[in-house]
N, C-alpha and C positions, 0 to 999 in steps of 0.2 A: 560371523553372525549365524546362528541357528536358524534354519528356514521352516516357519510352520509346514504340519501335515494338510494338504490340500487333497480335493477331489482329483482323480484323475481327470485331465478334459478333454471332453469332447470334442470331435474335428469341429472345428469353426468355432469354437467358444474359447471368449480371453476369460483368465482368473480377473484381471483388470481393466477397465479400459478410463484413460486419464484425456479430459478434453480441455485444453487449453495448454501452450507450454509456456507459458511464465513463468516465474519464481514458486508460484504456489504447485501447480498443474507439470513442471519438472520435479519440485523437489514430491510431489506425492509418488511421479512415475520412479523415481528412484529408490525411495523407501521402498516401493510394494513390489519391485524389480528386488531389492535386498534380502525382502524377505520371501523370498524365493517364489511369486508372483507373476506367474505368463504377462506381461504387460504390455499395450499397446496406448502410446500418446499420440493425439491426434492434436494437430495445430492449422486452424483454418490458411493462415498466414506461410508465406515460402519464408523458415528460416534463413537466416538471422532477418528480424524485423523492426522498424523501426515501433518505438510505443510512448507515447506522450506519458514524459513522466521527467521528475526535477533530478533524479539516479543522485542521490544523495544516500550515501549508505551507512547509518547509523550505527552505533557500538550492537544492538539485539540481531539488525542485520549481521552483520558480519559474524556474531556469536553464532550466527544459525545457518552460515554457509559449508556447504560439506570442504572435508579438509581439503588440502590443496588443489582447492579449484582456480584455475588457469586465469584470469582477469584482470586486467590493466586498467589499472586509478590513475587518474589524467590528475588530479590534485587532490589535497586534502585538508580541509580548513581548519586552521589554527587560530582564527580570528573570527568572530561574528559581529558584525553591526546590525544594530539598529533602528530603525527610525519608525516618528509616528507621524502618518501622513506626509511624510518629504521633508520633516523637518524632527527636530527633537532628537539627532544621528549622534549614537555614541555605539564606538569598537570595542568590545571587549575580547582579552585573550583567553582561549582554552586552556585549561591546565593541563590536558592530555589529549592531544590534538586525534580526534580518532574520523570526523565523518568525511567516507572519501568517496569520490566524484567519479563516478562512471556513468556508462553510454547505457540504459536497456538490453538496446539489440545485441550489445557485445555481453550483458549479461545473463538475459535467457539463451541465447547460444552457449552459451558456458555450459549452463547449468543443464540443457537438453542433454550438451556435450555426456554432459556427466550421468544422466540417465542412460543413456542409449549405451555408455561402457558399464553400467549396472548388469544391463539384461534388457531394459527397455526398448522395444521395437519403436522410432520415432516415424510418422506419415505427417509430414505436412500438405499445403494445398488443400487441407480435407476441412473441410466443415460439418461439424453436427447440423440435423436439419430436426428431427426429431426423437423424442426416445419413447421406450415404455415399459414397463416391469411387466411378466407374469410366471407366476411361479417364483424362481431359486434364481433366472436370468434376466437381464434387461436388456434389451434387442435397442440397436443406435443405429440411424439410418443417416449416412451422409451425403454433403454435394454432390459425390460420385456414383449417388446411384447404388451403394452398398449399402448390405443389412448385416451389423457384427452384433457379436452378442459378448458377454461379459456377465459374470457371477457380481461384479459390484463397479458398478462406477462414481466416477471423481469429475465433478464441474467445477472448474479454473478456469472459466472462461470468459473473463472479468467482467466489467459492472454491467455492461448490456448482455450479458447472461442466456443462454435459454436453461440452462438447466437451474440458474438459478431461480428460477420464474418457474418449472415444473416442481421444485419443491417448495416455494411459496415462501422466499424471503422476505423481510418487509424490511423499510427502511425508514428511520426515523430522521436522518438529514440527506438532501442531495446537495449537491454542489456541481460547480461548473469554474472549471479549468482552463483557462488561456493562459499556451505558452510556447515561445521561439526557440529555437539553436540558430545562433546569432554568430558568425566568426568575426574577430576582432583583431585590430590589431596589435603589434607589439606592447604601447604602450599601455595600450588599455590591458591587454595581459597581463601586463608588471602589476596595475593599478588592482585587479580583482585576485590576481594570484595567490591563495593561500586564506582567501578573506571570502565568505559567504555573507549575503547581504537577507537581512526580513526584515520588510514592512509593513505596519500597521497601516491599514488601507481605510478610504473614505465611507466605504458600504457596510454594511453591519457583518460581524465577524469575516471581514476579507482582511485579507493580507498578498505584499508583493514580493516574488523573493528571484534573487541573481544565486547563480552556482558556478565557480570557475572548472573549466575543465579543459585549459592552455591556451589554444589557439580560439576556444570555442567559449560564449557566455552559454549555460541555458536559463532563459530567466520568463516571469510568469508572473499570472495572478490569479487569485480564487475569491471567493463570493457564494452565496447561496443559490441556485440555481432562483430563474424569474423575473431579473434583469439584465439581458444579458446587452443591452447597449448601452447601458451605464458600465459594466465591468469593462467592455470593450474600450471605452471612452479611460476608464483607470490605466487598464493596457495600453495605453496610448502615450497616455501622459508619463508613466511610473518608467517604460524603455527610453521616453524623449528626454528625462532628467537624466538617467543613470548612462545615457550616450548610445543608445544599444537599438535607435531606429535607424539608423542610416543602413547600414549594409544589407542586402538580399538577407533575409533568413534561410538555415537549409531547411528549417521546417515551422512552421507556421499551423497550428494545431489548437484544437479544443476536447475536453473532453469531460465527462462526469464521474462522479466521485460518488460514493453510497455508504453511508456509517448503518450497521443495522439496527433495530429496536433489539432489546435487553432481551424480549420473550421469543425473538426471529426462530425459525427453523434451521438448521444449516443440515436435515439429512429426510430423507422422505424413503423408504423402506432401503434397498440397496444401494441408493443416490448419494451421493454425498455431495457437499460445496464446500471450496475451501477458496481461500485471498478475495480480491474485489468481487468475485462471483456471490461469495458468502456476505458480502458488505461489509469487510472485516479492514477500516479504516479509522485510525485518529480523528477522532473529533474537532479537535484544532487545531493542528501539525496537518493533515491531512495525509499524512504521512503511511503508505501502505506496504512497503516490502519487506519488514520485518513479519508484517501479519500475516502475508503471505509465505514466508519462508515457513514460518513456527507452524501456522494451518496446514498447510500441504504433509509437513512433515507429520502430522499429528493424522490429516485425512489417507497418509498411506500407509500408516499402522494400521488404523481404522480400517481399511480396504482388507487389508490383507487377512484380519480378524473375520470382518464379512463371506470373505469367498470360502473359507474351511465350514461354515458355519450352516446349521438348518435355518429355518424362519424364524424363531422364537433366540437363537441363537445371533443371528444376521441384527434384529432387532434391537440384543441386549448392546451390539458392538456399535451401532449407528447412535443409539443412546448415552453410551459412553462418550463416544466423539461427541455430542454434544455439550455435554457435562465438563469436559474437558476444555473445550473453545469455552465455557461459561466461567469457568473457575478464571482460567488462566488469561483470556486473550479479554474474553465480554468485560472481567478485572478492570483493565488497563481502557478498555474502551468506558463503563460508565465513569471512572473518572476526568477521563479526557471530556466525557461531555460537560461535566461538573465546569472544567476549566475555558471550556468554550462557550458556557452562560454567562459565568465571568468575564472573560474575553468580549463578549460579545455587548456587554452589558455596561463595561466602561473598560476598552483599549486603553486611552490611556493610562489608568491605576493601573494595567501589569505591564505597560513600558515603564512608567517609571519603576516600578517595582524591581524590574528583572535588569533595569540600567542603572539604580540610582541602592537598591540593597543588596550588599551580596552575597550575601544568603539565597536570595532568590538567582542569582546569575549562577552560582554555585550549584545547586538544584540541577537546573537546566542544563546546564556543561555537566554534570554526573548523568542525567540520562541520555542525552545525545552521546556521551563514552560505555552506554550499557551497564552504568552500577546502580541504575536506579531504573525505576518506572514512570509512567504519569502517575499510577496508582500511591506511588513511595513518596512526590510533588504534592499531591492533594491531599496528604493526611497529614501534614508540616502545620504547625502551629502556627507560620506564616501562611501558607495556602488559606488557611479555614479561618483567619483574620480577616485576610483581605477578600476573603467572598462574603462574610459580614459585613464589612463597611460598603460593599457594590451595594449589598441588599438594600444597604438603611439610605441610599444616596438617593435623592430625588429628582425624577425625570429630567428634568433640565440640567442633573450633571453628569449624567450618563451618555453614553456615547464617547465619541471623538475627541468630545473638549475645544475642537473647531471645526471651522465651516468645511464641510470635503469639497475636493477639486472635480468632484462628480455630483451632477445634478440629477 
């Protein structure tokens, strides 16, 4: 790979500096590490760390991982069930079994890995505390009492953000996250092995979902952030069905989720944002490490274009990366949102849909294997039918279709 022409730099100044090392915030320090970029990643967290997340890794993730990177799939599901509300459970088989089940912490560890054999300097323990542009640098001051500087930085530093907050992302849905790592035993292993479970939940656009990954379930639920002892109370019930309350969990977690608005910022002069930092999440899926693989990847071209660059120059490339996360990633997010008013508007029309026509289970199993999109979903002559008939359906048939087990 050809390395742009950069300024010489100066003692104390990165061409780079990447904050956050997860999937977005490694794969950016990589790119801009490639393209021959002084780069330093800073991770507030002592690698490898653990990070509430369902590590379900889709056909677009795996498309967007660099090549032989080192990481061990605990399973990989060939089956998906079902159900709406605890009941209405039907299994359907993958035609090409692709989404596979890993740990986080053993995945941003990978992927640092693989920064850090780029060129990338990795610091963890460090926390960003503030930043600020002036001039051609932006000066980063962290936990430890340091002032670095860098000709362009990259915030990955997921949804509670500060850099994403200095360049003023806006977010048009939040959500809230509860979910365990739960070890199980044998039998229950055989029972979930190879088999990933979704459920359409009692609260409006929620859903509960199991992941095998052997000895271990991770399983969960989401909801719109604002109730959060009724989702607790869904989390309650949706582990006590599926068997998964009894043992110690190793982790016991919540967290939030951030979809952006359509017109969001994702770059503020030399700033960039890229994964949950940028609010770059499925609307309904809630599904985010493809978007941060694809963004980082995209924010450490964009970096690297930055740091060679004058003002009007720096400007044209931050603009670019915007345009680029709009074409391609913003794509894929306003139809997801299309599919989660649907969704949200009568669950069950797209349980039966997605268990009872298979066309639409077809669909689904094409973009979970990476040959399709949400965007490829919503413009199907069945998508844009049945978000017609939501429309035309009158109050009282919207929704659940019954009473939820949450009050």
């Amino acid at each position: 790979m050809s390395a742009p022409s950069h300024p010489t730099r100066a003692p104390g100044i990165w061409d780079v500096i990447v904050v956050g090392a997860g999937p977005a915030g490694a794969t950016a320090a990589r790119v801009a590490a490639e393209n021959g970029c002084t780069t330093l990643l800073l991770e507030r967290a002592t690698i490898p760390r653990y990070k509430t997340c369902g590590g379900g890794l889709i056909g677009a993730s795996l498309a967007a991982l660099p090549p032989g990177l080192s990481l061990k799939v605990y399973d990989t599901a060939r089956r998906f069930t079902f159900a709406h509300n605890g009941h209405k459970e039907r299994t359907l088989d993958s035609s090409s079994p692709t989404c596979a089940m890993v740990y986080r912490s053993e995945l941003d560890a990978a992927l640092t890995e693989a920064a850090a054999a780029a060129g990338a300097e990795v610091r963890d323990g460090t926390a960003l505390t503030t930043l600020e542009q002036r001039g051609d640098t932006v000066s980063v001051r962290t936990n430890r009492g340091d002032t670095l500087r860098a000709r362009a930085v990259v915030g990955a530093d997921g949804s509670a953000s500060r850099v994403s907050r200095y360049v003023g992302v806006q977010c048009a849905q939040v959500d809230l996250a509860l979910e365990v790592e739960v070890p199980v035993d044998e039998r229950t292993a055989d029972r979930w092995r190879g088999r990933a479970l979704m459920e359409w939940g009692p609260l409006p656009g929620s859903f509960g979902w199991v992941f095998p990954k052997g000895d271990v379930c991770t399983a969960g639920v989401v909801a719109a952030r604002g109730n959060p002892v009724a989702l607790r109370a869904y989390k309650e019930d949706f582990l006590t069905r599926h068997g998964l309350i009894g043992p110690r969990p190793l982790h016991d977690t919540g967290h939030l989720t951030r979809c952006r608005r359509p017109d969001s910022p994702v770059a503020r002069g030399r700033v960039l944002v890229a994964g949950d930092a940028a609010a770059l999440v499925d609307h309904w899926s809630r599904e985010g490490i493809s978007y941060a693989l694809r963004s980082g990847d995209l924010a450490g071209r964009a970096a690297s274009r930055v740091v060679g660059a004058d003002e009007p120059g720096a400007r044209a490339a931050a603009d670019d990366y915007g345009r680029r996360i709009n074409d391609v990633l913003g794509a894929e997010m306003r139809a997801s949102s299309s599919l989660m008013a649907l969704f949200a508007r009568n669950p069950a029309l797209v349980h039966t849909a997605l268990t009872r026509v298979p066309p639409a289970w077809h669909r689904l199993d094409a973009y979970i294997a990476g040959r399709t999109s949400v965007a490829g979903i919503m413009t199907t002559p069945l998508a844009r039918t049945a978000a017609a008939v939501a429309g035309r359906l009158p109050a009282s048939r919207r929704g659940s279709g019954r009473p939820g087990r949450v009050s």
